[in-house]
KOLTIRO-226052 format. One record per residue (C-alpha): residue in three letters; x, y, z; residue number from 1. Coordinates in Angstrom, 1 decimal, padded with zeros to 4 digits, always signed. Layout:
N
   type       px       py       pz   seq
    ala        X        Y        Z   NUM
...
//
This chain:
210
   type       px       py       pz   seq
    unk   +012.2   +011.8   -002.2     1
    unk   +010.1   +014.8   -001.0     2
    unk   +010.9   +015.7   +003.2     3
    unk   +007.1   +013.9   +003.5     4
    unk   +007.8   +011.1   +001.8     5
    unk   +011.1   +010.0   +004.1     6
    unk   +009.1   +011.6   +007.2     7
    unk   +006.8   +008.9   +006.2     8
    unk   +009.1   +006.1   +005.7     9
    unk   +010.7   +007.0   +008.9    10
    unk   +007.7   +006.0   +010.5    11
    unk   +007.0   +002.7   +008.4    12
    unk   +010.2   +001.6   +009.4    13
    unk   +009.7   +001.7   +013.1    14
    unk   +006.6   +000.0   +014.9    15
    unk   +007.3   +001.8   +018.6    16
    unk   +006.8   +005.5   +019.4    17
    unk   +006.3   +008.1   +022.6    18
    unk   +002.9   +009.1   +022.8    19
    unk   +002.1   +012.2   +024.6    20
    unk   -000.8   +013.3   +025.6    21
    unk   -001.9   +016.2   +027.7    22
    unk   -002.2   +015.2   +031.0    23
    unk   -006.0   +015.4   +033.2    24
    unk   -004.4   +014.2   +036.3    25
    unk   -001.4   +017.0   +036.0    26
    unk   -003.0   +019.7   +034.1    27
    unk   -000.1   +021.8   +032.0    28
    unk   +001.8   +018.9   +031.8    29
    unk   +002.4   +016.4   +028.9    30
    unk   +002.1   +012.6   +029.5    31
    unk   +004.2   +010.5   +027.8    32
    unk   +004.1   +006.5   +027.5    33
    unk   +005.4   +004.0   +025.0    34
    unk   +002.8   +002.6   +022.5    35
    unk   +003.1   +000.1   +019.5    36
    unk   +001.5   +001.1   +016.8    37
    unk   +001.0   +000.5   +012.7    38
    unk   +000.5   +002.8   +009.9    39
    unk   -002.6   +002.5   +008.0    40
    unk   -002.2   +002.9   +003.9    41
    unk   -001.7   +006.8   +003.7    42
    unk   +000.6   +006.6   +006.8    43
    unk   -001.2   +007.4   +009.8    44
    unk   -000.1   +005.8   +012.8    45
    unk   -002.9   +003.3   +014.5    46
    unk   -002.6   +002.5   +018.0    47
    unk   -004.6   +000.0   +019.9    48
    unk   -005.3   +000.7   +024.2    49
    unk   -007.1   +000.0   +026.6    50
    unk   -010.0   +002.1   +028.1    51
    unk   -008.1   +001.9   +031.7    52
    unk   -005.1   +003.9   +030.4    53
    unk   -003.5   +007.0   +031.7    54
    unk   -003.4   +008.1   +028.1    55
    unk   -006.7   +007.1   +026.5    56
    unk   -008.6   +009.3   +029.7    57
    unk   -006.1   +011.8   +028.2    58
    unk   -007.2   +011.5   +024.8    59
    unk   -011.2   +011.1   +025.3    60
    unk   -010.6   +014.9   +027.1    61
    unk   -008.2   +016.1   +024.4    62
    unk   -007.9   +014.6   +021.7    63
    unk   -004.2   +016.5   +020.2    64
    unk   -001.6   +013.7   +021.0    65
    unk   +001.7   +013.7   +019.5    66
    unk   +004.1   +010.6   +018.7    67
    unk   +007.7   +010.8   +018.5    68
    unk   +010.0   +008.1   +016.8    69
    unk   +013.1   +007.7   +015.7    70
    unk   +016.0   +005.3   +014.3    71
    unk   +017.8   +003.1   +016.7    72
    unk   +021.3   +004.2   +017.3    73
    unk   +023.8   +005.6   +019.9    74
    unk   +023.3   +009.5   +019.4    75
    unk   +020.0   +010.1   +018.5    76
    unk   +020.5   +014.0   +018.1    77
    unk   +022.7   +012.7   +014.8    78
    unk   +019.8   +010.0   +013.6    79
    unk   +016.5   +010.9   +011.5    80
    unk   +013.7   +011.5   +013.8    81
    unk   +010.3   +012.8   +013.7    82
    unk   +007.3   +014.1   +015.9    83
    unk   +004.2   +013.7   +014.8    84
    unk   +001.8   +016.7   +015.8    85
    unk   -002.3   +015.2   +015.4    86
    unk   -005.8   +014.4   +017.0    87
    unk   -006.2   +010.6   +017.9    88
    unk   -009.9   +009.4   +017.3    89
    unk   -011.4   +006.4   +018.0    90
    unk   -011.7   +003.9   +014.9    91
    unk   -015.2   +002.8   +014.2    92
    unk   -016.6   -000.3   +013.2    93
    unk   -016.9   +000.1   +009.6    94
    unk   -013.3   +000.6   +009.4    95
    unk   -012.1   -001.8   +012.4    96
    unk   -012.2   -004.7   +010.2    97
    unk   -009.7   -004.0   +007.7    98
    unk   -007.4   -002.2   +010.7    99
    unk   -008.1   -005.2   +013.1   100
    unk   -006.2   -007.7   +010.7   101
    unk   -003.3   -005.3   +009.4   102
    unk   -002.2   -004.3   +013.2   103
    unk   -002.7   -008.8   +014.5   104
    unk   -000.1   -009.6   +011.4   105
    unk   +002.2   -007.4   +012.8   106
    unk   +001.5   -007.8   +016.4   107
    unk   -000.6   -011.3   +016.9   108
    unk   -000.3   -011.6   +020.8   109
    unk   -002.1   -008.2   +020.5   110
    unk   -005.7   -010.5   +019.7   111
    unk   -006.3   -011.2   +023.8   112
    unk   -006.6   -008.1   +024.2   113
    unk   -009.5   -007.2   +021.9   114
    unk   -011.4   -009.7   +024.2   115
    unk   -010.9   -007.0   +026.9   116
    unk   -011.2   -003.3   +026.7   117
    unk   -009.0   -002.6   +023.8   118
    unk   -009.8   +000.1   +021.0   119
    unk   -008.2   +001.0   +017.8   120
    unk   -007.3   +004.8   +017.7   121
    unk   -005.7   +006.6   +014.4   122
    unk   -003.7   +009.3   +014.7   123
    unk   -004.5   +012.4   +012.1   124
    unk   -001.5   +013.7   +011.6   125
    unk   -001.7   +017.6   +011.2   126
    unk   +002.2   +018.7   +011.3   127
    unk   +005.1   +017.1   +011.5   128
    unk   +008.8   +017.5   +012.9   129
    unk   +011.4   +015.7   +010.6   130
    unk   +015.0   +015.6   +011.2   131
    unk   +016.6   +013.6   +008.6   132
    unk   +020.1   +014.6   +010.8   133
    unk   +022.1   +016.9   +012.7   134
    unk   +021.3   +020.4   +011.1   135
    unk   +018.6   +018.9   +009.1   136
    unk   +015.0   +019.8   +010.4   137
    unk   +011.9   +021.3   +009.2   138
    unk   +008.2   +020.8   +009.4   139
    unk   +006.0   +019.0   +007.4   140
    unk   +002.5   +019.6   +006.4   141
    unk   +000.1   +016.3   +006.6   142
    unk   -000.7   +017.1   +002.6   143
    unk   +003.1   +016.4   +002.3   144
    unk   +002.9   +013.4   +004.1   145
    unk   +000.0   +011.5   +003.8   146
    unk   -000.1   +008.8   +001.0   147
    unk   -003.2   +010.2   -000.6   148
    unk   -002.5   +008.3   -004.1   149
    unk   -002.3   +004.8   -002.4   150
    unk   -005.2   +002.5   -003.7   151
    unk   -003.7   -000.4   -001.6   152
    unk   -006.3   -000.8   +001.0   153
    unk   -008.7   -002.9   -001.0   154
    unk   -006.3   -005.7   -002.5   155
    unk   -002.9   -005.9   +000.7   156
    unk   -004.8   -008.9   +001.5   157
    unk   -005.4   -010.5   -001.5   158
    unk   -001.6   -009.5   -002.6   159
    unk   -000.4   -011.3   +000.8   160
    unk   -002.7   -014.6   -000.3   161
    unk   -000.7   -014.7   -004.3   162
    unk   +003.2   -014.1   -003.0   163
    unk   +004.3   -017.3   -001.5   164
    unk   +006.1   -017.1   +001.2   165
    unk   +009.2   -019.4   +002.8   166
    unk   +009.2   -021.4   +005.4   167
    unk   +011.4   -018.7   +007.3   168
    unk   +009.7   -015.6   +006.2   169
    unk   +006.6   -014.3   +006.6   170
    unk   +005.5   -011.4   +004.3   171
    unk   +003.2   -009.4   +006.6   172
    unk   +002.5   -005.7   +005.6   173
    unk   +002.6   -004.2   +001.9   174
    unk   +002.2   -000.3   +001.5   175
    unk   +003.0   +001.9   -001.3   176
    unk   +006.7   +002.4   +000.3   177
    unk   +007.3   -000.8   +000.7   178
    unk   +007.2   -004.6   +002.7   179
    unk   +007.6   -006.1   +006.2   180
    unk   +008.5   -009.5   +006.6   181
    unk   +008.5   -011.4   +009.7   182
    unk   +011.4   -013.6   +010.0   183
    unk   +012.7   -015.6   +013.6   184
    unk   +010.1   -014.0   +015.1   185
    unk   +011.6   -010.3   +014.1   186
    unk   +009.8   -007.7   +011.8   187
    unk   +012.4   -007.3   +008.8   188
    unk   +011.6   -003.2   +006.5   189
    unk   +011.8   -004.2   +002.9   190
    unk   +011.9   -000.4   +001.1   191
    unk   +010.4   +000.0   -002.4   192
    unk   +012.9   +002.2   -004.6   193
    unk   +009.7   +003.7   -005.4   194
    unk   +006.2   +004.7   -004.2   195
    unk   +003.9   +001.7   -005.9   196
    unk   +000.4   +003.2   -005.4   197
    unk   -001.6   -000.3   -007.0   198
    unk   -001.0   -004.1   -007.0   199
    unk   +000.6   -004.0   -010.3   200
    unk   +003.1   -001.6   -009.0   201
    unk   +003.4   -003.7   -005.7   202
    unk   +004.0   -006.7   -008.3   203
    unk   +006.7   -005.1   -010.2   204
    unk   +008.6   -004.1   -007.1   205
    unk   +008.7   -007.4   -005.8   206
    unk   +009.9   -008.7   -008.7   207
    unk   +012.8   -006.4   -008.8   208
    unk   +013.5   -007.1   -005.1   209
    unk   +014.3   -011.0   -006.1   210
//
């Protein structure tokens, strides 16, 4: 795999990040606060909060954000890791649909909220930091990154609606790098051995997986 294509696996794999954002309150200072988030079908990280928030004044000021995840583990500096540099913008109703139903299988107790003052924001990605390990960083470009092959968005839910599912797993989330199932109420990464950029691709990896 290319550096992009782990950097974006990385952050498949992990549905929790620091967000910072430049701070109004503080000026010169960056804010930082723990937000769940999703990645859409080429990768970019969707968050959903409130109009209230510390960080969403920050982001209707200044829109260049960055989100920093990593692998869970006792030294971090020796784990892979990434910052993602970009410009969080607000997700408008012809696209709030599709990205309203992806982010409530993955996080369901998340639908009171949208009664409130909740809104989706995606994160452009511009550049990225990746550290795959001690010694091992370099930046990646968004071109790199991005899943701009993926024709997935159209047919993830009909996919979901053919694969039957046990009684003890829930397949939630299918992207071109893979799966997430939900299983005792924990979300389970399922990594394709390859990038699967249609349904029949999907299909095939599933197969193999069984």
């Amino acid at each position: 795999m290319t550096p992009g294509q782990e950097a974006r696996r990385l952050l498949r794999r992990r549905h929790y990040g620091v967000l910072s954002t430049a701070s109004q309150k503080f000026p010169a200072y960056p804010y930082g606060s723990f937000v769940d988030y999703v990645t859409d079908h080429l990768g970019r990280p969707v968050i959903l909060i409130s109009a209230l928030a510390e960080h969403t004044h920050n982001i209707n000021h200044d829109a260049h954000v960055s989100l920093a995840v990593h692998d869970p583990g006792d030294q971090a500096q020796a784990l892979p890791r990434l910052t993602l540099l970009g410009e969080a913008k607000l997700i408008g109703p012809d696209d709030a649909q599709h990205i309203r139903s992806r982010y409530l299988r993955y996080f369901p107790e998340a639908e009171d909220y949208l009664a409130l003052d909740f809104a989706f924001y995606r994160i452009e990605p511009q550049q990225l930091r990746y550290i795959a390990g001690f010694a091992q960083a370099r930046w990646v470009s968004s071109a790199d990154f991005l899943a701009l092959g993926s024709r997935l968005a159209d047919v993830e839910e009909g996919l979901l609606q053919q694969i039957q599912n046990g009684q003890k797993a829930k397949l939630v989330g299918i992207d071109c790098d893979g799966c997430d199932v939900r299983q005792n109420g924990a979300l389970q990464r399922i990594e394709f051995s390859d990038i699967a950029v249609d349904a029949a691709a999907v299909q095939a990896q599933l197969r193999a997986l069984q």
